[in-house]
VEXROFI-370685 format. One record per residue (C-alpha): residue number from 1; residue in three letters; x, y, z. Coordinates in nm, 4 decimals. Each point is the difference from the previous one (the first is absolute). Layout:
NUM,ALA,X,Y,Z
...
This chain:
1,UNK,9.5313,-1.2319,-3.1441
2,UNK,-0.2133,0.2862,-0.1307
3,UNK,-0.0632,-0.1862,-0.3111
4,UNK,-0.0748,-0.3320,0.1444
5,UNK,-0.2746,0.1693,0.2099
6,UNK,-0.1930,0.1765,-0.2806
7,UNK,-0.3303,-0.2050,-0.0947
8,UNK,-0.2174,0.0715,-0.2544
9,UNK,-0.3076,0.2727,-0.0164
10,UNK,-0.2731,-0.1316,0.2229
11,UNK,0.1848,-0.3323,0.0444
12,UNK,-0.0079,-0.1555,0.3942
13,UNK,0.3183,0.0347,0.2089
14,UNK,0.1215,-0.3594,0.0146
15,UNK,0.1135,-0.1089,0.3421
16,UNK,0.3558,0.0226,-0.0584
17,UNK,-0.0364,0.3915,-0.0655
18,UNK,-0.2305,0.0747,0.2616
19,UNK,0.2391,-0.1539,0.2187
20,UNK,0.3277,0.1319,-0.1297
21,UNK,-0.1613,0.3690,0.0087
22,UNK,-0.1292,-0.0588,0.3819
23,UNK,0.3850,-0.1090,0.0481
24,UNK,0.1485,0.3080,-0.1212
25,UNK,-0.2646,0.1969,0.2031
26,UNK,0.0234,-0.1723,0.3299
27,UNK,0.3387,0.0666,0.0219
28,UNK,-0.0525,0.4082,0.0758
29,UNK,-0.2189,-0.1216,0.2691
30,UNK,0.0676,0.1738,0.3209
31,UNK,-0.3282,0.0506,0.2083
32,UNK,-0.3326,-0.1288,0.0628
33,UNK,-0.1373,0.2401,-0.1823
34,UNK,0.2424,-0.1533,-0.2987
35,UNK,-0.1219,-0.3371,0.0455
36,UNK,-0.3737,0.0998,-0.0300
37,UNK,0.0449,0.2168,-0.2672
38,UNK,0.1656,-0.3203,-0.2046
39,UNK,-0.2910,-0.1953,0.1203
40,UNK,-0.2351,0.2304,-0.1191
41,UNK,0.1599,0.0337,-0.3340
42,UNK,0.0213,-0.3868,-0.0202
43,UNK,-0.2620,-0.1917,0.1809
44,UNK,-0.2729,0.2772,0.0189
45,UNK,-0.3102,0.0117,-0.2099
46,UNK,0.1764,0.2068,-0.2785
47,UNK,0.3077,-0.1593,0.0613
48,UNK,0.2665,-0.2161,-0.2376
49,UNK,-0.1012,-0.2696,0.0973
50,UNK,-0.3465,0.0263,0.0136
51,UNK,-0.0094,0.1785,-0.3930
52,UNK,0.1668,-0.3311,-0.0769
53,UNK,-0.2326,-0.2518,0.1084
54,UNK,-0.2840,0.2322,-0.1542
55,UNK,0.0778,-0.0626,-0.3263
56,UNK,0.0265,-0.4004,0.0398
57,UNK,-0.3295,0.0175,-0.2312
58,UNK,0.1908,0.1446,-0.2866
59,UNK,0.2302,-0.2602,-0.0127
60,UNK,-0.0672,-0.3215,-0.2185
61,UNK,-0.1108,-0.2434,0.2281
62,UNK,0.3180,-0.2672,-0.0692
63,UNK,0.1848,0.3059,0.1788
64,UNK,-0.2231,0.0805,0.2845
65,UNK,0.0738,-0.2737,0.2684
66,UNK,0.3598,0.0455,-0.0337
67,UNK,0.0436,0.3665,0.0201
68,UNK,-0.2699,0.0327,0.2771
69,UNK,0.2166,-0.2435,0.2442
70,UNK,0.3137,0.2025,-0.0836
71,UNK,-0.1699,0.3205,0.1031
72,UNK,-0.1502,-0.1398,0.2861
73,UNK,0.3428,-0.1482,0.0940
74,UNK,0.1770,0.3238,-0.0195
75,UNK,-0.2951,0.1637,0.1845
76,UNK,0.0868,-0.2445,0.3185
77,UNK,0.3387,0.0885,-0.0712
78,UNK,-0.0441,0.3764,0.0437
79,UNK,-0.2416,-0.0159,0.2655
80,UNK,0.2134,-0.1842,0.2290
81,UNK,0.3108,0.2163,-0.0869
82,UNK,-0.2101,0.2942,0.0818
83,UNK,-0.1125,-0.1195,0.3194
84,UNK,0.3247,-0.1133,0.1272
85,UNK,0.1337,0.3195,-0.0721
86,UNK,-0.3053,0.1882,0.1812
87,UNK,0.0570,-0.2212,0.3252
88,UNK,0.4003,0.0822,0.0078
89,UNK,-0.0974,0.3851,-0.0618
90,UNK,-0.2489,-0.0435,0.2950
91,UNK,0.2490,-0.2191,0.2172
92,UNK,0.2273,0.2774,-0.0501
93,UNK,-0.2163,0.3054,0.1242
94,UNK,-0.1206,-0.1849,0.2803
95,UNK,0.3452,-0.0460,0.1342
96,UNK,0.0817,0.3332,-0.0723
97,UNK,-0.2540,0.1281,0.1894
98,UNK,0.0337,-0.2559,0.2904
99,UNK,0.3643,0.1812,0.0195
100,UNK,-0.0851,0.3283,0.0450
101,UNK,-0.2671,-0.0929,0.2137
102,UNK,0.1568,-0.1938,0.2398
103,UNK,0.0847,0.0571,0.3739
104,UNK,0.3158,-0.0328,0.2282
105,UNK,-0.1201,-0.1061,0.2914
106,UNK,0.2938,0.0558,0.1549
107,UNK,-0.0899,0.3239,0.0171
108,UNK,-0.1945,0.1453,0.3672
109,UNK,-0.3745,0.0746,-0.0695
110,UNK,-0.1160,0.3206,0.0327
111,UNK,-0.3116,0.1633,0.0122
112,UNK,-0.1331,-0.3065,0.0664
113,UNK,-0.3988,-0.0469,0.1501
114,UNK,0.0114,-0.2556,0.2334
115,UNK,-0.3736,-0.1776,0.0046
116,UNK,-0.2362,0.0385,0.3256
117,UNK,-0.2077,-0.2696,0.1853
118,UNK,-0.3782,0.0646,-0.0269
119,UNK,-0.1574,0.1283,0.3234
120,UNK,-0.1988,-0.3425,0.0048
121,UNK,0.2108,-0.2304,-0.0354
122,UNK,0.2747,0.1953,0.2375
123,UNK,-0.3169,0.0003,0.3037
124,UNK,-0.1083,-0.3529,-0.0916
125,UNK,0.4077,-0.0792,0.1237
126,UNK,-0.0349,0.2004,0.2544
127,UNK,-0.3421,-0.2112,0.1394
128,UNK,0.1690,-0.3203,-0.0720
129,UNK,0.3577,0.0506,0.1834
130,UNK,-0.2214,0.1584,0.3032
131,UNK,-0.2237,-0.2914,0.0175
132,UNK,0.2700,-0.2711,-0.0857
133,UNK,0.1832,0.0825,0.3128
134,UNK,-0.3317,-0.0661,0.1657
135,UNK,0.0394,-0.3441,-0.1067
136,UNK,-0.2412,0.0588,-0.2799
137,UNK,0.0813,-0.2683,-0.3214
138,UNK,-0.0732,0.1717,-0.3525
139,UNK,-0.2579,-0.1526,-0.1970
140,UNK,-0.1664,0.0567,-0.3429
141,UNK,-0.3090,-0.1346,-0.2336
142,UNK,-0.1175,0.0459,-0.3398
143,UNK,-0.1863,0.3095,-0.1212
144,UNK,-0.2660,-0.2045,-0.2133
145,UNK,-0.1932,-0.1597,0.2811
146,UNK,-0.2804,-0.2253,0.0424
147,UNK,-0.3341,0.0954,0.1463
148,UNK,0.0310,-0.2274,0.2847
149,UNK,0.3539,0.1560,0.1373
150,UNK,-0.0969,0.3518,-0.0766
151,UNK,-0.3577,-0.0283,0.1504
152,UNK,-0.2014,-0.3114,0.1372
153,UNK,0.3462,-0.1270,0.1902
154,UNK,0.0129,0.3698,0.2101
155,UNK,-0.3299,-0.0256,0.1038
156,UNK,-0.1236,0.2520,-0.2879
157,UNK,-0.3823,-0.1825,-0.1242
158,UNK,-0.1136,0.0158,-0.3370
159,UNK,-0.2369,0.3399,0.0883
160,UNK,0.2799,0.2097,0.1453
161,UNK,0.0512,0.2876,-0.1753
162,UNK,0.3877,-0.0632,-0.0571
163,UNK,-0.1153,-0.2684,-0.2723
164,UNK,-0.1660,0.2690,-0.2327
165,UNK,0.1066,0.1023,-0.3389
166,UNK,0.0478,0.3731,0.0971
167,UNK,0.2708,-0.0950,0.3280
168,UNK,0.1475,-0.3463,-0.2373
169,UNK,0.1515,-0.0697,-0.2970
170,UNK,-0.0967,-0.3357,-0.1184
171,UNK,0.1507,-0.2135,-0.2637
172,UNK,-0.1393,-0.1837,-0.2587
173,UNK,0.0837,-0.4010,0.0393
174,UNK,-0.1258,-0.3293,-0.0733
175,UNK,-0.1865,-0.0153,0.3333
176,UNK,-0.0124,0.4107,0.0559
177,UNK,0.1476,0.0006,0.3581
178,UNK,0.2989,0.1589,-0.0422
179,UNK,0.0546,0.3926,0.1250
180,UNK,0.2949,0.2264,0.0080
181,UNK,0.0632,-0.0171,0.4188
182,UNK,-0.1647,0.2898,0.1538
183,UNK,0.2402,-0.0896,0.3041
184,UNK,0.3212,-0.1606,0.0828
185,UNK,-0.2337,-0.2072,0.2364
186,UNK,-0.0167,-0.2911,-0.2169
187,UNK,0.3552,-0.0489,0.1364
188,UNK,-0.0900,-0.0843,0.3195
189,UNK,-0.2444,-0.2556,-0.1163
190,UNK,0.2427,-0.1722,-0.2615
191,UNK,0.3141,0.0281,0.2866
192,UNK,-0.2716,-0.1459,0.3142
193,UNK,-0.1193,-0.3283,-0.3006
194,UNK,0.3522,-0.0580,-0.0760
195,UNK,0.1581,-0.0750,0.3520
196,UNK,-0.0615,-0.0026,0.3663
197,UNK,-0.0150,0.2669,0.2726
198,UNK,0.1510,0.2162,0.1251
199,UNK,0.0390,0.2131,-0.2834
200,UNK,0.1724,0.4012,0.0531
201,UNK,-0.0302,0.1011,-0.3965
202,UNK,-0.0014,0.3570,-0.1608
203,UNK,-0.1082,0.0141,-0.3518
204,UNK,0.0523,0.2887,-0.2112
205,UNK,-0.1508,0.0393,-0.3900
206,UNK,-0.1962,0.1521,-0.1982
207,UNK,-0.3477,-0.0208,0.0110
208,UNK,-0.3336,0.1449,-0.2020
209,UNK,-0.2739,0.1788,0.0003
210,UNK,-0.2701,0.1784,-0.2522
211,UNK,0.0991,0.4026,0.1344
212,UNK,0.1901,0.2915,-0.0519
213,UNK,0.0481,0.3103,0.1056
214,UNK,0.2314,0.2256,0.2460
215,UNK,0.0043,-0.2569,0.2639
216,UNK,-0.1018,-0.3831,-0.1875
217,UNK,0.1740,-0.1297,-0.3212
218,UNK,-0.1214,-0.3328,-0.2035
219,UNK,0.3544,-0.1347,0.1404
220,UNK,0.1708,0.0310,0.3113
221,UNK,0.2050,-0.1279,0.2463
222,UNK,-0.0725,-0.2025,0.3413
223,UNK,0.1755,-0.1601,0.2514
224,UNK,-0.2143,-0.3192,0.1908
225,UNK,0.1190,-0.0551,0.3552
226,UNK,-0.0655,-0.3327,0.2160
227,UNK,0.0611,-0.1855,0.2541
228,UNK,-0.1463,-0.3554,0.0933
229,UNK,0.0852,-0.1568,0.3511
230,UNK,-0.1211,-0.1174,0.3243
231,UNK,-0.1518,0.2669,0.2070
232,UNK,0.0543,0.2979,-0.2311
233,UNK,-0.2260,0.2813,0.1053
234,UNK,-0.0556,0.3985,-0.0581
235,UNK,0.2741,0.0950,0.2311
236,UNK,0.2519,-0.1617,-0.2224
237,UNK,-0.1363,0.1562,-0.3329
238,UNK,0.0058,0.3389,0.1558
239,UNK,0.3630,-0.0969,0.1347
240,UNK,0.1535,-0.0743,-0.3392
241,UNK,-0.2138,0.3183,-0.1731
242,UNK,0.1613,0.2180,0.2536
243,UNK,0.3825,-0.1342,-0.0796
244,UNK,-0.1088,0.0263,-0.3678
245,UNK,-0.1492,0.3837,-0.0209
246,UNK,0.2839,0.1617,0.2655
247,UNK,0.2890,-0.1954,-0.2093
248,UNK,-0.1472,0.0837,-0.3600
249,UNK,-0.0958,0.3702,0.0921
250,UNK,0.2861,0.0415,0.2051
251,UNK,-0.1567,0.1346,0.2933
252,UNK,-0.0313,-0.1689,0.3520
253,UNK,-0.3173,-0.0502,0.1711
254,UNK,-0.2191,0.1151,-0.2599
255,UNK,-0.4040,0.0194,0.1341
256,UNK,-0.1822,-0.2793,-0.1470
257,UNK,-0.3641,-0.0490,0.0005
258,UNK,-0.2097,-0.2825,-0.0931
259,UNK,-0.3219,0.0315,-0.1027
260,UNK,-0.2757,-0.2284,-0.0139
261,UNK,-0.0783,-0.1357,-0.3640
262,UNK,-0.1439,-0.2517,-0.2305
263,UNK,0.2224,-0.2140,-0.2330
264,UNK,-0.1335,-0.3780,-0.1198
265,UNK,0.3337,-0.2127,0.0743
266,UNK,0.0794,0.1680,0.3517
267,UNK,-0.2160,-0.0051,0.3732
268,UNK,0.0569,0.2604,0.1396
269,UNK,0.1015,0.2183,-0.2401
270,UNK,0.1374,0.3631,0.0558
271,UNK,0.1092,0.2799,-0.2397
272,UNK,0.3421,0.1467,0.1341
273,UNK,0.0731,0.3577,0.0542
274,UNK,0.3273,0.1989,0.0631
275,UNK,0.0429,0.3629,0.2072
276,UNK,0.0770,0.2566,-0.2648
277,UNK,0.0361,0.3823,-0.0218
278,UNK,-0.1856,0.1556,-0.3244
279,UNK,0.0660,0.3299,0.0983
280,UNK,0.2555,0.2029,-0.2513
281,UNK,-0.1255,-0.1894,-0.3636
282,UNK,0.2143,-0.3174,0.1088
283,UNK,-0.0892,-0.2935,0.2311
284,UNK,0.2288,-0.0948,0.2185
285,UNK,-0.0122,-0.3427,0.1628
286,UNK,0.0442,-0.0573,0.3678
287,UNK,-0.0882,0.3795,0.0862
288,UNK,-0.3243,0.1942,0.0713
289,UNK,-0.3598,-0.0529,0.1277
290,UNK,-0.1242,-0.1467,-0.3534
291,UNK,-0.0154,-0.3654,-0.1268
292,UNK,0.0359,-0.1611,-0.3569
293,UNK,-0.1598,-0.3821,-0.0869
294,UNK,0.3517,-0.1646,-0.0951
295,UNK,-0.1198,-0.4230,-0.0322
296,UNK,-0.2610,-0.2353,0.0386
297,UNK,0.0535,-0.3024,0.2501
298,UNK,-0.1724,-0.2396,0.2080
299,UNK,0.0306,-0.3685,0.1952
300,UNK,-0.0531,-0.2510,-0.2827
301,UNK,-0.3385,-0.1618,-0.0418
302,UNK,-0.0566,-0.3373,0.1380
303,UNK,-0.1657,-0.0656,-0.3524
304,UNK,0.3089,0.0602,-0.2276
305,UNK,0.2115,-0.2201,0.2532
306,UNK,-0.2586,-0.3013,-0.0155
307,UNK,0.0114,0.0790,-0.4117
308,UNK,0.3462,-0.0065,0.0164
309,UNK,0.0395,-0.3707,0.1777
310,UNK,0.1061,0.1892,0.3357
311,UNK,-0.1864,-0.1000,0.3345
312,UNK,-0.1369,0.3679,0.0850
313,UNK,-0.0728,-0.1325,0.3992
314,UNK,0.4118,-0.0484,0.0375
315,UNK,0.1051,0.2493,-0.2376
316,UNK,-0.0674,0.3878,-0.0367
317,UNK,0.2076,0.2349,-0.1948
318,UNK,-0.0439,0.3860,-0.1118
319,UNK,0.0395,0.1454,-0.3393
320,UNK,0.0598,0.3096,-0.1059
321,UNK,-0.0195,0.2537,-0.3863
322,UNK,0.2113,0.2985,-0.1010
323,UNK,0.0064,0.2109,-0.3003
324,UNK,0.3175,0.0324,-0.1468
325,UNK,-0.0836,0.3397,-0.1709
326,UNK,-0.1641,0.1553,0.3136
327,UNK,0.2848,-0.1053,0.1860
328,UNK,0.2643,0.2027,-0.1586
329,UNK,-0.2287,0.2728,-0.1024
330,UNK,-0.0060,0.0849,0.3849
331,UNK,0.4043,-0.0826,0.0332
332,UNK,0.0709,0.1733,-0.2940
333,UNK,-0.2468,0.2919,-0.0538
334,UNK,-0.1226,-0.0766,-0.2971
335,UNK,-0.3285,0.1036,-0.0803
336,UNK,-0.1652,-0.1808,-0.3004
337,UNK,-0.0192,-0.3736,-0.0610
338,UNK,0.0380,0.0397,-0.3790
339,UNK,0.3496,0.1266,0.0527
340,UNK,0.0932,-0.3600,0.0851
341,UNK,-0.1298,-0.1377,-0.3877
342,UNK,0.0854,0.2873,-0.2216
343,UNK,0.3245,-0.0622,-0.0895
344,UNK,0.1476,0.3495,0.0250
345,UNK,0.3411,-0.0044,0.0082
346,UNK,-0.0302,0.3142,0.2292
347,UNK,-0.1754,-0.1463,0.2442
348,UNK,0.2890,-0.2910,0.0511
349,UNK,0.2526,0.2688,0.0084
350,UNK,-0.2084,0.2025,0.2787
351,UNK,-0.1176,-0.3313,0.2295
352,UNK,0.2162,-0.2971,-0.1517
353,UNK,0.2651,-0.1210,0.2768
């Protein structure tokens, strides 16, 4: 065999002894590190087979053409060999490794960190199961809004301040009239268009707005309140607020107060605030001599019911707006609105439910 393999000084391997050498070598093979080593010594730029096919311009031409295609042959040959055997070395490892990484799961978990609910989305259940067994039907819209549902619809004109760049963030579009909602109003609107009174809806999402700091983020969380019907008046929005604060704040007969205020889609309006004790670096609801602005409310204009299809001379209806954040801030003592956007696992630990 040794003989047979011999070729003359500077003389080409042929293809038959490149290939019967590679045989004799691939058969110690036992690693990846094997199998690239033998394709190095092969198929890389120094390699057998590539000293080979550099001297195809030494040759007289009549032999060129044929011993070119049998090196090139025996080239495919080797590199298929090689990578077959790379894949079943690879194959191998992985399973290897999949069995002495796997897991009985027969086995009882321990140590085990069970996740938390976020404090908004646990209060924003809260709101909802209160005012659902008010007879309050859940309703939602898009966050992308047009102009007309966010503004001109709730009575907001085109000088209001609302409609600035520094309160809005606008989007660019074909026709430019599209905002991020600075309000789950546009709800009411799209829910009033879409059917016929009476209408009892909550509407929780989040809404937008250009500010930040301690107390206002770019995003937060609102729930919309109305009701639509036949002789609604102030005595049944004060009615259902009262239900809704001593239920959520779990205190009975908390002090309300309403005071007079200005908002675009409701006449009257009022801003709505609860007793509270400050005293002691906490606030506690339903105690004390103080009072805290909790919402914003008001009877429904007779403008956004006459926008909305509704005959405002049969029909009268109240709305109300809560902050998600502020809400459980008070419930929950916490004391910074960034908390609820940072992400720190500490802080789900400390306030998640």
């Amino acid at each position: 065999m040794e003989q047979a393999l011999k070729t003359p000084q500077n003389s080409p391997l042929s293809a038959v002894e490149i290939k019967q050498l590679f045989d004799a070598e691939y058969q110690n093979i036992n690693s990846l590190a094997d199998v690239e080593k033998l394709r190095v010594e092969y198929l890389g730029k120094s390699g057998k087979v590539t000293e080979s096919l550099k001297t195809l311009g030494t040759l007289p031409a009549e032999q060129r053409k044929q011993f070119g295609a049998e090196v090139n042959q025996v080239k495919v040959q080797i590199t298929e060999v090689l990578e077959n055997k790379k894949a079943e070395f690879e194959s191998k490892e992985l399973n290897e490794k999949l069995l002495k990484e796997s897991i009985d799961i027969s086995i009882p978990a321990q140590k085990v960190k069970f996740g938390k609910t976020h404090p908004v989305s646990h209060v924003v259940q809260e709101v909802k199961d209160i005012f659902a067994s008010l007879g309050f039907v859940y309703a939602e819209g898009p966050e992308i809004e047009n102009d007309y549902n966010n503004f001109t619809a709730l009575n907001i004109s085109e000088n209001h301040p609302a409609r600035q760049m520094h309160d809005t963030f606008y989007i660019k579009s074909v026709d430019n009239n599209l905002v991020l909602r600075t309000h789950t109003s546009p709800v009411q609107i799209r829910t009033m268009k879409n059917g016929k009174p009476p209408f009892k809806f909550i509407a929780p999402g989040r809404t937008f707005r250009c500010d930040s700091d301690q107390t206002h983020s770019p995003m937060f969380h609102q729930i919309e309140g109305f009701y639509v019907d036949k002789n609604v008046n102030m005595g049944h929005l004060k009615g259902c607020l009262q239900e809704f604060l001593d239920r959520f704040f779990e205190v009975s007969g908390i002090k309300m107060r309403f005071r007079a205020s200005f908002f675009p889609f409701t006449e009257p309006s009022a801003e709505v605030d609860i007793q509270c004790n400050r005293s002691g670096g906490k606030i506690e609801i339903g105690k004390g001599a103080d009072f805290l602005e909790i919402l914003g409310c008001g009877m429904i204009h007779p403008k956004i019911l006459e926008n909305c299809g509704i005959n405002s001379e049969e029909y009268s209806g109240f709305a109300f707006g809560i902050g998600i954040e502020r809400l459980a801030m008070l419930k929950y003592g916490i004391s910074d609105l960034r908390q609820f956007f940072e992400n720190d696992v500490r802080f789900l630990q400390h306030y998640g439910f």
